[in-house]
C-alpha positions in Angstrom: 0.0 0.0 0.0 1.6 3.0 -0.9 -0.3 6.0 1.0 0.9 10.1 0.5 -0.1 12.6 3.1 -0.4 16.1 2.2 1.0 18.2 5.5 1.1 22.3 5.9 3.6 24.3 7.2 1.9 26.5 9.9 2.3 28.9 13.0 2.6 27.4 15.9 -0.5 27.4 17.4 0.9 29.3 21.0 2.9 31.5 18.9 1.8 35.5 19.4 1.0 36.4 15.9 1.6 40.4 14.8 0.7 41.8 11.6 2.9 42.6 9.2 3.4 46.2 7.9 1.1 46.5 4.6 -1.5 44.7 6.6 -2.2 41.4 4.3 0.3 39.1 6.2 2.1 38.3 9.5 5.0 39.3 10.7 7.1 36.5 10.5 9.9 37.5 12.9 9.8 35.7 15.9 7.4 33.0 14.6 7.4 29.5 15.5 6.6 27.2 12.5 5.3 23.7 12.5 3.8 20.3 11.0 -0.5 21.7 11.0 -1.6 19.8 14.3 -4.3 17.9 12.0 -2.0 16.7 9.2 -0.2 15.0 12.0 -3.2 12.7 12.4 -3.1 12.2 9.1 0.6 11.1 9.0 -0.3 9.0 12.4 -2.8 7.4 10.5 -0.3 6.8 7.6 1.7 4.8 9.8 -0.8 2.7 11.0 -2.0 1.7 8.3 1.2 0.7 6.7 2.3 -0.7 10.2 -1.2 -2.9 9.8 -0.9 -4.2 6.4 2.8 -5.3 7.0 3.5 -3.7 4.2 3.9 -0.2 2.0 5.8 3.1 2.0 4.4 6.8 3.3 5.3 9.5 1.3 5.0 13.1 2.9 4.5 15.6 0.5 3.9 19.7 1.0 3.5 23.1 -1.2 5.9 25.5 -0.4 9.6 27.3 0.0 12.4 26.0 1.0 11.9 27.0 4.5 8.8 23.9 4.4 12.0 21.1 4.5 11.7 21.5 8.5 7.8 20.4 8.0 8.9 17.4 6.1 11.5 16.6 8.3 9.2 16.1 10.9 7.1 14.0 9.1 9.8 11.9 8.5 11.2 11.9 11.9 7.9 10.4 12.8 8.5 7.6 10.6 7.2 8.3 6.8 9.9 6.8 4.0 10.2 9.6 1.6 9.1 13.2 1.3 9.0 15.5 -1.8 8.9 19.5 -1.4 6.6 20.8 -4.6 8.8 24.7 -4.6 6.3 27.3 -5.5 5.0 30.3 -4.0 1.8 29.2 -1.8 -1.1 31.2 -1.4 -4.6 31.2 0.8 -6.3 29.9 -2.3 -6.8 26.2 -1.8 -8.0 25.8 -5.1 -4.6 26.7 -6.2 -2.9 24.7 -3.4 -5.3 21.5 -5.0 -4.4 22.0 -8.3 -0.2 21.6 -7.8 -1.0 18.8 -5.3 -3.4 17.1 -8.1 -0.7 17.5 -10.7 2.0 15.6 -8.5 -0.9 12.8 -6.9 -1.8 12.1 -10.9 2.5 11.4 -11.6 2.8 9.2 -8.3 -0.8 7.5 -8.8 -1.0 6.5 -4.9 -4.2 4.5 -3.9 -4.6 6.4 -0.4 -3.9 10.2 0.2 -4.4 11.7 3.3 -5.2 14.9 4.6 -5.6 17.0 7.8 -9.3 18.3 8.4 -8.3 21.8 7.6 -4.5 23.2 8.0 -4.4 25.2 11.9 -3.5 28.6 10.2 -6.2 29.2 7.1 -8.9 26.6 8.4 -10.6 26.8 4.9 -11.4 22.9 5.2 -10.9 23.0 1.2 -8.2 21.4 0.1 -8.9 17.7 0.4 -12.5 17.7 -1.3 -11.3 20.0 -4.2 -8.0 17.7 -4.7 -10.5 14.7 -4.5 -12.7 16.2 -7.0 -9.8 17.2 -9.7 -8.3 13.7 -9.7 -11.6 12.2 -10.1 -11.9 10.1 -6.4 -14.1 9.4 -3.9 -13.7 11.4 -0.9 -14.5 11.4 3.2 -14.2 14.0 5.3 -13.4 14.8 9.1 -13.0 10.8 9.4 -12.1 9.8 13.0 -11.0 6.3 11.9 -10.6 4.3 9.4 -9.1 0.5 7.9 -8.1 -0.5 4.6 -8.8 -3.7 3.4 -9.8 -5.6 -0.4 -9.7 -2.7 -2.0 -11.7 -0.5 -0.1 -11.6 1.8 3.1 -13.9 2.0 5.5 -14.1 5.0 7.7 -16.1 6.4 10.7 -17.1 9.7 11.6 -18.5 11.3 14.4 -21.9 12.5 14.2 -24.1 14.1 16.5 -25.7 10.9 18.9 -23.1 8.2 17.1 -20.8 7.1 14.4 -21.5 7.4 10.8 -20.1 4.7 8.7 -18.7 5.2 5.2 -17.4 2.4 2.3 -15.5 4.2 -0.3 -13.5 2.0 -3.1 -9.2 2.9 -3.9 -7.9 5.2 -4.8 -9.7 7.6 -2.4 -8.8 10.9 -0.4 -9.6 11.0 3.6 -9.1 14.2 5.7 -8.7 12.8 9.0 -9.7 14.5 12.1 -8.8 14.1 16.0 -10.0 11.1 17.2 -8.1 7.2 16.6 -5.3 8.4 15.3 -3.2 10.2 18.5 0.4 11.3 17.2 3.7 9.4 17.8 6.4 11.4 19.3 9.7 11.1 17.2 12.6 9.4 19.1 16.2 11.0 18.8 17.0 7.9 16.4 13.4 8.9 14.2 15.5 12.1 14.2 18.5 11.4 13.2 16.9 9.1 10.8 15.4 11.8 8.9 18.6 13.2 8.2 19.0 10.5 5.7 15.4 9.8 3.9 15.4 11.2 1.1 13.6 14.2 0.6 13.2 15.0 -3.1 12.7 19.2 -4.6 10.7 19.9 -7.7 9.8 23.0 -8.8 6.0 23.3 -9.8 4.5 25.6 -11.8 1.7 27.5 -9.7 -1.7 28.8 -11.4 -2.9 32.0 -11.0 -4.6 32.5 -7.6 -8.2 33.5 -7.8 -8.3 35.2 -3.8 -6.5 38.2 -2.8 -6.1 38.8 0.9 -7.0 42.5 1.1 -6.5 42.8 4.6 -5.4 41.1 8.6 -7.0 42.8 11.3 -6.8 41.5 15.0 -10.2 40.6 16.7 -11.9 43.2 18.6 -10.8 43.2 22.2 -13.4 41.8 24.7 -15.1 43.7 27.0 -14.4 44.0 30.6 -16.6 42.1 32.6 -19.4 42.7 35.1 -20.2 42.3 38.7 -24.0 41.7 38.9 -23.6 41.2 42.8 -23.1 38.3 44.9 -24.7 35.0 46.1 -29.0 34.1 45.4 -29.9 37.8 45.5 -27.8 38.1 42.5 -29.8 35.9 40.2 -32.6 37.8 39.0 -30.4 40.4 38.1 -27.8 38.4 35.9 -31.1 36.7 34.4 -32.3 40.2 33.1 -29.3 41.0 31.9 -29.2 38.0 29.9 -32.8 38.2 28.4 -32.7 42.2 28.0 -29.0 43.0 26.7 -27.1 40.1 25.9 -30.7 38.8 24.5 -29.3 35.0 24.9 -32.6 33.8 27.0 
């Protein structure tokens, strides 16, 4: 089985982001970068399922600059074969992120690619059902779990009061969510390990995006909070307050 897991790389999510001065990026002094929390499921659940079948390679693959080899690194350290860096300038258009992935996916023909939910810096949850569409495969989203066997995968979601069950036949694209699929932590000899996978450059050409950002702004500050009283005789004034200016009763 030969499974390739698209991964981002991202902001750490504890990192203090600042915007940067022309207002349609951040300010990437001082900024933490790594593997996109949710394509780290996905590369979990890579490894799995390899681990499973006995058999198989992971390929990591990502959309980016050179600065992106770190991402991949990671990836590897946590156990994936190989890992290929598709150079090009990336943008917040997932359409355009699909399309280069799609390009790559149709050379390497993989029967499995995985997929984060939705990368921890854009959280456009497009990427994976666009790519699925271009190449012409069945697709599951926000899967929780899922096994791979004759030809087919079947996957689980959760839904509201249960678990939704879904049969799709290979090749196939999953976006896989938190749930099974809890991420290994690379040992020093993953690490120095990675050092020596191969990791493989190729320069892709990069259609014209189709969104602009036109402007970052920070969210509005919260207001301060309010002391309605204390104790019982404070109830039927919080419950006023609540039904006649935050109109939530």
């Amino acid at each position: 089985m030969e499974i390739l897991v698209c991964v981002k790389r991202v902001p750490d999510t504890e990192t203090r982001i600042r915007i940067g001065d022309g207002g349609r990026s951040i300010d990437p002094s001082g900024v933490k970068y790594v593997l996109s929390p949710y394509d780290e499921f996905a590369v979990e659940a890579a490894l799995r399922t390899k681990e499973g079948l006995g058999e198989g390679e992971v390929t990591v693959t990502t959309f980016g600059d050179d600065a992106s080899q770190e991402t991949l690194r990671s990836a590897l350290a946590m156990g994936a074969n190989r890992a290929v860096l598709l150079e090009g300038a990336a943008t917040m258009d997932g359409l355009t992120t699909a399309k280069v992935l799609a390009t790559e996916i149709e050379e390497m023909d993989p029967p499995l690619v995985l997929l984060g939910m939705k990368a921890a810096d854009a959280d456009q949850q497009q990427v994976g059902p666009m790519l699925a569409t271009l190449l012409g495969r069945p697709c599951a989203t926000a899967v929780a779990e899922f096994e791979v066997a004759d030809g087919k995968v079947v996957c689980r979601r959760e839904v509201e009061g249960g678990t939704e069950v879904l049969e799709l036949d290979l090749p196939a694209v999953i976006t896989v969510t938190k749930g099974a699929y809890e991420p290994r932590y690379a040992s020093l000899k993953g690490i120095m390990a990675a050092k020596r996978k191969p990791l493989e450059k190729k320069p892709v050409d990069v259609p014209e995006s189709a969104l602009v950002v036109e402007a970052l702004e920070p969210p509005p500050e919260k207001a301060a909070g309010r002391i309605v009283g204390e104790g019982p005789d404070a109830v039927a004034e919080l419950v006023r307050l609540l039904r006649e200016e935050a109109r939530v009763l």
